[in-house]
N, C-alpha and C positions, 0 to 999 in steps of 0.2 A: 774552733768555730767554723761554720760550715760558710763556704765562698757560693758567691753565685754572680752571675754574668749581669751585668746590668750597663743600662744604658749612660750611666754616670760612673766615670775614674773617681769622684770626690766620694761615692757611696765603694767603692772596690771590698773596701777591707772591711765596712760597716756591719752590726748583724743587722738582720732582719727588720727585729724590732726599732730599733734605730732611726735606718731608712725610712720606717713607716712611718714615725715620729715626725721624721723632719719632714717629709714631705707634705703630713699634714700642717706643718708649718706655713712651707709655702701653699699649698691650696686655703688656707683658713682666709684668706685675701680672694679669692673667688670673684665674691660680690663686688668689690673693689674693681678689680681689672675689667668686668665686665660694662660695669658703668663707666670706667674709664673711657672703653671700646666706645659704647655708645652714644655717653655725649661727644666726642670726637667728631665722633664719624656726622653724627646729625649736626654738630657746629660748623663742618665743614661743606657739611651738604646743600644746608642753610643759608651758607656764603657765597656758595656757587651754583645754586637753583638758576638763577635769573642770567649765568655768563654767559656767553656767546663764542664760541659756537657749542658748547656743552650738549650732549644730548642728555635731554632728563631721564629717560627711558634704562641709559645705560649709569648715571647715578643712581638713580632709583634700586637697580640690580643691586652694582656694588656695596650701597647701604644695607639693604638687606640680607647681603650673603655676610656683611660684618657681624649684622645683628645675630643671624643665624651661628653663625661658628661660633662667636661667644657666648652663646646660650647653652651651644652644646658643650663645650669647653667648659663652662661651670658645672653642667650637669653633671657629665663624666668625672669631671677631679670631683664631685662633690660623694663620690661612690667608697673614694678612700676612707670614709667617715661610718658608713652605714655599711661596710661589707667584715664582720668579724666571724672567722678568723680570714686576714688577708692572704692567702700563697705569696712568696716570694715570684712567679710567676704571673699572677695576676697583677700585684705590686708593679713590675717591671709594665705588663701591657697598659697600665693606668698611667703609667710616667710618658712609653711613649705615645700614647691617645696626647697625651697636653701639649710633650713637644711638636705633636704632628698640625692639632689647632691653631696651637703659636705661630708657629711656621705660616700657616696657609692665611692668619691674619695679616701676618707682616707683607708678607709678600702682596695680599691688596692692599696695603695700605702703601706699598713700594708703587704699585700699579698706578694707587690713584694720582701719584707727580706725572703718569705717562698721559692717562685719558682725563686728566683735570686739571689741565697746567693752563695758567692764566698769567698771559705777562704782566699783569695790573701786579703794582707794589703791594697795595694792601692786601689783598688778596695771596699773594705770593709770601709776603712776609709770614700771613695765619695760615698756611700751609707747611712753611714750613717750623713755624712754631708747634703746632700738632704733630708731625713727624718727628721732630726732638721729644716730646712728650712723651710718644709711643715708644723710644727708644730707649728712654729711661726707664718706663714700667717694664721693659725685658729684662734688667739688672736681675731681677730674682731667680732666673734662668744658669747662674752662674754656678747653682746649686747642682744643676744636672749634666751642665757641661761644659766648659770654656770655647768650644769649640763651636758648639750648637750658639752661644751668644753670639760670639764676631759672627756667624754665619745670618743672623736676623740682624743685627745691627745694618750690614752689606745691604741686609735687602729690606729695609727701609731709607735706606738713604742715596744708596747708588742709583736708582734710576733718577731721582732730584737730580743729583750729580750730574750724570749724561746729557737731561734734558736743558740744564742749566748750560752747560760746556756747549751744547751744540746751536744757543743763540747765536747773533753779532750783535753783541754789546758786550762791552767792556765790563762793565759792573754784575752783570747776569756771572761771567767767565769767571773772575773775582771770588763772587759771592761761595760759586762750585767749587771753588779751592778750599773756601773756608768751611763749607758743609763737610767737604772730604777731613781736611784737618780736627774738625768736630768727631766725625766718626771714628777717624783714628784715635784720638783721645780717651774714645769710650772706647774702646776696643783696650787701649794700655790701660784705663782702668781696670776695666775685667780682668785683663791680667792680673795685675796689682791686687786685686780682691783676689780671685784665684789664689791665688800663692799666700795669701793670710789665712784663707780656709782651710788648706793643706795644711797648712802649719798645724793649725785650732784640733783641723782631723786628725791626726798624728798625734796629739795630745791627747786626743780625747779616746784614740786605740789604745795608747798606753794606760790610761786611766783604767778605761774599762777590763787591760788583762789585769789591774790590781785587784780589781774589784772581780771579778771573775776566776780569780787565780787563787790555788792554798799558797800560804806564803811557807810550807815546810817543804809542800812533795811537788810542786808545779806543776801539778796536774789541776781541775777545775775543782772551785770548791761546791758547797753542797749548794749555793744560793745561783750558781750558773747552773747547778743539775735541776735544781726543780723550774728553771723558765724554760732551760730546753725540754725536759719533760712532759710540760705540759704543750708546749707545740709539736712533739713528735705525737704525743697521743693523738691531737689532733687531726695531725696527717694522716698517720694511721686509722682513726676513725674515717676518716674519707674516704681512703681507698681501700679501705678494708683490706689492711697488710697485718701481718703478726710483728707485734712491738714484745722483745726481749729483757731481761733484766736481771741480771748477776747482782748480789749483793754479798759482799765479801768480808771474811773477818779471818784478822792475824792470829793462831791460835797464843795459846797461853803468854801475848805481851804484856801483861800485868807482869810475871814472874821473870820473864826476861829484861825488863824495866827494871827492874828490885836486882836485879842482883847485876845487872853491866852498866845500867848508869840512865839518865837518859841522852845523853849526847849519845851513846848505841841504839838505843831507841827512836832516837829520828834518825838516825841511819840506818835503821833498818826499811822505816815506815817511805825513807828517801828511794831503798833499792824496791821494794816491793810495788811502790808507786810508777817508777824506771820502767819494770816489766811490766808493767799492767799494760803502761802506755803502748809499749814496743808491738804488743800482743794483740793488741784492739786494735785492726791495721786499716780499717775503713774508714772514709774521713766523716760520715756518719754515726760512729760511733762515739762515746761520752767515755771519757775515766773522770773520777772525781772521788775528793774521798768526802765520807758522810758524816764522819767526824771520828774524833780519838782516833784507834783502828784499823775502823771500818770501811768499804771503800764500797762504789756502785760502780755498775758498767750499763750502761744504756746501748742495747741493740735494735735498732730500726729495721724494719722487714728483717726479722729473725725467727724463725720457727723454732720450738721447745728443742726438738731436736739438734739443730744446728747450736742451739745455746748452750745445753749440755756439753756439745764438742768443745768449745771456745773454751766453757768451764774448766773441764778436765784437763785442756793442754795448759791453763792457766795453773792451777793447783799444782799439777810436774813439774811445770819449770819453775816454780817458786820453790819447792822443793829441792831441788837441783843450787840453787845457789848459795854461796858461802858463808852464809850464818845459822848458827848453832843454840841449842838453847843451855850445852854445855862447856866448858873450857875445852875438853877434849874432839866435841863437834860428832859429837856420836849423835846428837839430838836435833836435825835441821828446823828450822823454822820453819813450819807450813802456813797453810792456810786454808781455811772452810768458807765453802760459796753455799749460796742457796739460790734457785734459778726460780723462775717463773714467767710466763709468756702465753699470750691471748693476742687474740682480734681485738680492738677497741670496738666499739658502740658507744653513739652518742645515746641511748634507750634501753633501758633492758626489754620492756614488753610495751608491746601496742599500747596498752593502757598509762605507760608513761608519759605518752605522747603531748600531750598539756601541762604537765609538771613543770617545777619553776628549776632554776639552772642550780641552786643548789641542791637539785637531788640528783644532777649528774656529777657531781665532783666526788662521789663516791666509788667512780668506775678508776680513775688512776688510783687512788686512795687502797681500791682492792688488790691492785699486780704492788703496790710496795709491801705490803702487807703479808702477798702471798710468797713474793719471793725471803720478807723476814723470818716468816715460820718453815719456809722450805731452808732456809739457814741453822733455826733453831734444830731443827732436825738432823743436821749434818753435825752440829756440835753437842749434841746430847747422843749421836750414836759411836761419837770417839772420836772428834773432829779429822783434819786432814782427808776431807771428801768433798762429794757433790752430792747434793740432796735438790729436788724438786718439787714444787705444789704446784696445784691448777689453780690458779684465777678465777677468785668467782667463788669462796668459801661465803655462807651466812655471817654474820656480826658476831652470832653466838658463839658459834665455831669457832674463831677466830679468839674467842674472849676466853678459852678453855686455856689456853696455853699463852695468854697474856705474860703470869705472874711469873713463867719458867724465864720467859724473853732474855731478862734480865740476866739470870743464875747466872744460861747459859753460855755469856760473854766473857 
């Protein structure tokens, strides 16, 4: 699986889709935290319209830079929802747009104990009952960073702190202790959570290579090739790169299965799968096998050309290794690829242009296809070769040499 940088250790090992998953998780709460934001900020405002020496002019700001961030802060996270397909890149810029809001809320709301501090009890008590509040709705943050949490929790709560410390009263000095002690608490919680999440996410990697994994050759099975498939198309449609595709078959293992067993036969399907992997040396590239056999190799930004090479050094050295399809070993095991390779496009013609999205899922649909019959060709001309088709054959075309598909396995 392909790694990418992100602003969260708990997403490190995550794929993609995953990530996006969970993220939507925590943004699905949007609305929530916003209103959170806002009655807050207005119950506070509220409380301390009429205080002395307050200037209104400078509440009035504050309230509305709250209002503002939090608005935009729903808008932005609300984009992870409406933007398909997501990049892994945009994904990460959308994560840090939310921690960057976050941040710039806590921290006025850390401000508002500096310019709205009121030594009246009641008043002071509902100040800091709302700063506890607001440091509780940051728990969901734990998701993106442990670090980034203690780092807003600090700055919610330490300027209380300070300004508290720097009365002469006893009970003010006090009370700063135990605000500190509070925040440390939620700080060792997030840890505490941290480390349960770890754990969860570590399960949930191991899970996923089950579930992503062939349990004979430990290479990826076909249910992890076709989600990366269809997000490489993707990419590829984007940037208009040439997307690759070997499709490979073991020749005559039906007859090598008949007569050595099959415990030889997953050792074969074990060594063949070994090399595939070894050969495929980009960590963009996919081995996986397609079933029985057969096996695919997915190459990203790979021109026909350059696939062909891959091919052929692939085909050698599987040749080259120590199984036979005789006792005497006169007869090596080979194997027959069939290649094929295009630009993606989301449209064939202009006139596509309005068409509904199931007339595009015929464009991946084409390079499996083409690279199938560029295989059948390789084993209908005597196998142990490389044969190639263009992408982009008619239906009909394709439906001529349907019925051989099969023979020729």
């Amino acid at each position: 699986m392909n790694k990418h940088n992100r602003i969260s250790a708990y997403f490190d090992l995550l794929p993609d889709q995953v990530v996006q998953e969970q993220m939507k998780v925590l943004l699905s709460y949007g609305v929530v935290y916003f209103w959170m934001q806002v009655l807050s900020g207005t119950l506070l405002t509220a409380i301390l319209w009429f205080s002395q020496p307050i200037s209104r002019w400078t509440m009035g700001i504050w309230y509305l830079s709250v209002v503002a961030i939090s608005a935009l802060r729903w808008l932005q996270s609300g984009k992870i929802f409406t933007e398909n397909p997501l990049t892994p890149e945009r994904l990460h810029q959308l994560t840090q747009n939310y921690l960057l809001h976050t941040t710039l809320l806590n921290a006025l709301w850390g401000l508002s104990s500096i310019l709205f501090y009121v030594p009246e009890t009641t008043n002071l008590a509902l100040h800091i009952v709302l700063l506890s509040l607001i440091a509780v709705s940051i728990f969901p943050l734990i998701v993106l960073s442990r670090n980034a949490l203690h780092a807003q929790i600090a700055a919610v709560f330490i300027p209380m702190i300070l300004v508290l410390f720097t009365q002469d009263n006893l009970s003010f000095n006090l009370l700063a202790i135990s605000l500190g002690v509070l925040a440390g608490l939620m700080a060792l919680s997030g840890h505490v959570l941290f480390a349960t999440l770890s754990t969860l996410h570590h399960a949930q990697i191991r899970l996923l290579d089950q579930m992503n994994t062939d349990p004979l050759t430990q290479v990826a099975n076909r249910r992890y090739f076709e989600q990366v498939f269809k997000l490489e198309w993707r990419r590829a449609a984007r940037n208009a790169e040439p997307l690759s595709l070997l499709m490979i078959d073991v020749d005559h293992f039906k007859s090598f299965n008949d007569q050595f067993g099959h415990q030889a036969g997953d050792k074969c399907l074990k060594l063949i799968a070994r090399n595939l992997q070894s050969l495929a040396k980009r960590a963009s590239d996919v081995v996986a096998r397609h079933g029985g056999e057969e096996f695919v190799i997915l190459l990203p930004n790979t021109t026909l050309e350059d696939a062909l090479n891959v091919a052929e050094s692939l085909r050698a050295h599987i040749e080259k290794q120590p199984l036979s399809l005789d006792p005497k070993g006169h007869k090596p095991i080979t194997i027959s690829i069939g290649v094929s390779s295009c630009v993606p496009s989301t449209m064939r013609t202009d006139e596509l242009a309005n068409q509904s999205a199931e007339r595009e899922v015929i464009f991946p649909a084409m390079l499996l296809r083409a690279a199938d019959q560029a295989l059948y060709h390789a084993k209908h001309r005597g196998r142990n070769q490389v044969a190639h088709e263009a992408c982009g054959l008619d239906d009909s075309d394709l439906e001529e040499h349907e019925p051989a598909l099969g023979q020729a396995a």
